[in-house]
N, C-alpha and C positions, 0 to 999 in steps of 0.2 A: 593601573589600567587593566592588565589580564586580569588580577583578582576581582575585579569589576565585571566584567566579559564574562569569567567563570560563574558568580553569584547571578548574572542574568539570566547565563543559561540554564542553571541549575533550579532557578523559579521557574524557569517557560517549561524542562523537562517535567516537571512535578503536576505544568496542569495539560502534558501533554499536546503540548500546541507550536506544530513546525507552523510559526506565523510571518512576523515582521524577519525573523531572522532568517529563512531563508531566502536564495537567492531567486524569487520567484516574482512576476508583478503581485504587486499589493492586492488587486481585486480579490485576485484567487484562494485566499486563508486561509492557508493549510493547517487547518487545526484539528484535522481527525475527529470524526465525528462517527458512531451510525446511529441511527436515527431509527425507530418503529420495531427494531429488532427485539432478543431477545436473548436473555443470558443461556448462555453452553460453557463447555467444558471444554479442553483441549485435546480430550480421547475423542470429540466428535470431530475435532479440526487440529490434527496434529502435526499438519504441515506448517501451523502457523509461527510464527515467534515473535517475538517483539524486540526492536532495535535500540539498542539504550545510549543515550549520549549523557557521558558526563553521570553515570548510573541509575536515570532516570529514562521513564518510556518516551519516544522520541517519534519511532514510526514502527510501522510493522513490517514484517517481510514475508518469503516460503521458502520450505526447504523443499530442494529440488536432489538432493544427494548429500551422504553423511557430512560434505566439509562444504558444501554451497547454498547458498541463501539469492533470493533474488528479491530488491526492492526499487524503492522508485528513485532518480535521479537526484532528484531534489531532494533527498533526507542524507543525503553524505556531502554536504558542502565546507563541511566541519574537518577538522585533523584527523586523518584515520585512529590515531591512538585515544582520540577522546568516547571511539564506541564501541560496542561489544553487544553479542545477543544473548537472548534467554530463549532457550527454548521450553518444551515439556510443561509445561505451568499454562493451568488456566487464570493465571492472576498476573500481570505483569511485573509486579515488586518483589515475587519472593518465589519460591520452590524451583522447579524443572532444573535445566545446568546454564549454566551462565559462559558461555565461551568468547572469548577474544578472536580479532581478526589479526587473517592476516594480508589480507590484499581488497583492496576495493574495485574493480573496474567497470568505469563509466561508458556508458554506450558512446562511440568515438563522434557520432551523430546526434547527441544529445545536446537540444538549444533550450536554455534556462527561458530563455524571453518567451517563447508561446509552446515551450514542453512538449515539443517531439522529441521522440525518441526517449523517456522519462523513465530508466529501469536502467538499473545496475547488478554486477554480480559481485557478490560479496563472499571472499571462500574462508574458512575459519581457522583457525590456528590447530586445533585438534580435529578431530572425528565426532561427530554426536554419534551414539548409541542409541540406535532404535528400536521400541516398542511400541506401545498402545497408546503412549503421550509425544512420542516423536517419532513421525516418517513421513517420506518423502511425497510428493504431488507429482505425475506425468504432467507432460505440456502439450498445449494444443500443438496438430500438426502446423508445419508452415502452411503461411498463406489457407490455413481454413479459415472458412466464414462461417462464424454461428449465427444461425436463422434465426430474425427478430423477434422476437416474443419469449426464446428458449427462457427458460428457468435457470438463474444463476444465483452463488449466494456468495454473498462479501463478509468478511469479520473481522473484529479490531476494536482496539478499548476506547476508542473516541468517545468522545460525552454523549452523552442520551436526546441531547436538542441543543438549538442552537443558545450558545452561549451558559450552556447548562456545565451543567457537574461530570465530569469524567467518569466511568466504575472502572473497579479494580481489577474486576470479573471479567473474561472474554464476551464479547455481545455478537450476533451474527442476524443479518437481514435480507432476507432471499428477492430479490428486484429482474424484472423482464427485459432480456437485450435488445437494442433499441438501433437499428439499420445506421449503417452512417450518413446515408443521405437524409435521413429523417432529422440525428442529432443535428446534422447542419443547419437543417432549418430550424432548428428549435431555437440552435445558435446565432442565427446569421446576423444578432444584432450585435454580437459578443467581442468585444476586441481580442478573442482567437478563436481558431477554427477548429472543425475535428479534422484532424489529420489521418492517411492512413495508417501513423504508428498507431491510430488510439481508438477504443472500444467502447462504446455507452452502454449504459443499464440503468432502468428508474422506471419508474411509474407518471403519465402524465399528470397525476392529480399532487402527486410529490406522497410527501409524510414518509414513504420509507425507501431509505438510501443510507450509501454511506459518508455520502459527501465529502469527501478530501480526507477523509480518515476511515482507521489509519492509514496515513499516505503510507505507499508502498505495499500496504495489504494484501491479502490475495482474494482475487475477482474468481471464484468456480463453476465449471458446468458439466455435469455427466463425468465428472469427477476426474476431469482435467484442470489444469490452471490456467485459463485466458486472459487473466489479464491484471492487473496491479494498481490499486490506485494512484490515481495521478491529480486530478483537477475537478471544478465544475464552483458553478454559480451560487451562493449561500450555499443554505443547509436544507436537502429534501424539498426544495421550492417545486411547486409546480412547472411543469415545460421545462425544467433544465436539470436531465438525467446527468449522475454521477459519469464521467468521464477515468478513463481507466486506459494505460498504456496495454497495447494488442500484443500479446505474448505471440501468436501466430507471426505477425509482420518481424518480428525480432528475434524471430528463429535461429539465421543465419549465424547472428551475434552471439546467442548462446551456444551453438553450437561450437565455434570455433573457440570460447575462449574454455568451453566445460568438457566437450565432446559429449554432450546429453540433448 
C-alpha cells in the first residue's frame, strides 16, 4: 500500500499538481498554474524556490532569511521527511542547492476547509548562501493595505494554461491587486469567502494570473512579499482574481516564530 501512495505521489510531483491529494475542497485544484506570463530567470526572482515532495516539484515558496522559507498551508500536508527545497535555479529539476528541512510550522489558525490562515514557516536544516541566485524578500508591514490596482507580480513553474503542460523554466505574470470588498463580490457566489487573512490580484477580463500555482509562491509589490498563493476559481477565468494568503495580516505569526 505505501509503495502505491509512494508511486502516486511521485506521478502527481512530476506534473506538478497539489490536486486530489491535498487536504483542500475539491473545487479549488491546486494545480499551480501561471497563465499569460513569461519566462525569467532566478537572478530576476531569487527569493523564489521551489518545494519538492518525494524529489519532485510540489509548490513553491520565499526565502525570507538564510535558513527560512515561507509557503502555503496546504502544500505540507505530507510527512516533513518526504520534502526538501531547491533553491538558486531557474529550472525546478536541477542546478541551485537542494536543502532538507528541518521544522515545518503551520499557522496555529490555519483551517484546511475554507484556507484561512493558508502559509507556513518552513526553516531548513543548513543556511543557504546568498548571491545573485538566492536572497531573501522583505515583508509587507503588518496590517498594511495595498491599494487596489498596485502592480504586483507572481511566479512559479505551473503549466502555461489550464490543463496544459508544466515548464521547467521559472515563468512570472504581473496582475493588479484587487480591494477585498470587490474580491467578495466577485465571490459571493463561491462556497468560500475572502477572508481577512487573504489578498486578490487578477485582471477582470482573466488570461493572466497565477491561479493556484505554484501554491505557496510568492505574490510581490515594490519589492516587498504580500502575499503567497493560496486558492481561487479555475485557471485565469474572468471575475475570479487569484486569491493569495495576506502576509501583512500574518505578521504577528511570523514574527514570533522567526523574529523577522
Amino acid at each position: 500500500m505505501l509503495s502505491l501512495l509512494i508511486s502516486t505521489l511521485l506521478i502527481s510531483c512530476a506534473s506538478s499538481a497539489p490536486d486530489t491529494l491535498s487536504l483542500v475542497p475539491d473545487f479549488i485544484g491546486l494545480d499551480g498554474r501561471i497563465v499569460g506570463g513569461e519566462t525569467v530567470t532566478i537572478e530576476q526572482f531569487p527569493y523564489q524556490v521551489s518545494l519538492q515532495l518525494l524529489g519532485g516539484h510540489w509548490c513553491g515558496g520565499a526565502i525570507i532569511s538564510d535558513t527560512v522559507i515561507l509557503s502555503a498551508a496546504h502544500c505540507v500536508s505530507w510527512p516533513q521527511s518526504w520534502y526538501n527545497v531547491r533553491a538558486g535555479s531557474s529550472f525546478h529539476n536541477s542546478g541551485g542547492s537542494l536543502v532538507e528541512i528541518s521544522t515545518i510550522i503551520v499557522h496555529p489558525d490555519y483551517n484546511p476547509s475554507n484556507l484561512d490562515n493558508d502559509i507556513t514557516i518552513i526553516r531548513l536544516s543548513s543556511s543557504l548562501s546568498f548571491s545573485a541566485s538566492i536572497s531573501p524578500i522583505a515583508l509587507a508591514s503588518e496590517n498594511e493595505i495595498i491599494p487596489e490596482g498596485t502592480s504586483s507580480v507572481v511566479s512559479g513553474w505551473g503549466a502555461l494554461e489550464e490543463n496544459g503542460p508544466a515548464p521547467i523554466q521559472l515563468q512570472a505574470v504581473t496582475v493588479p491587486i484587487v480591494s477585498q470588498e470587490n474580491c467578495n463580490d466577485l465571490y459571493r457566489d463561491h462556497p468560500l469567502s475572502i477572508l481577512d487573512s487573504m489578498i486578490c490580484a487578477g485582471f477582470p477580463e482573466g488570461g493572466r494570473d497565477a491561479c493556484q500555482g505554484d501554491s505557496g509562491g510568492p505574490l510581490t509589490a515594490n519589492g516587498l512579499l504580500i502575499g503567497l498563493v493560496s486558492w481561487g476559481e479555475g485557471c485565469a477565468r474572468a471575475t475570479y482574481p487569484g486569491v493569495y494568503a495576506n502576509i501583512a495580516n500574518v505578521r504577528g505569526f511570523i514574527r514570533q516564530n522567526t523574529g523577522i
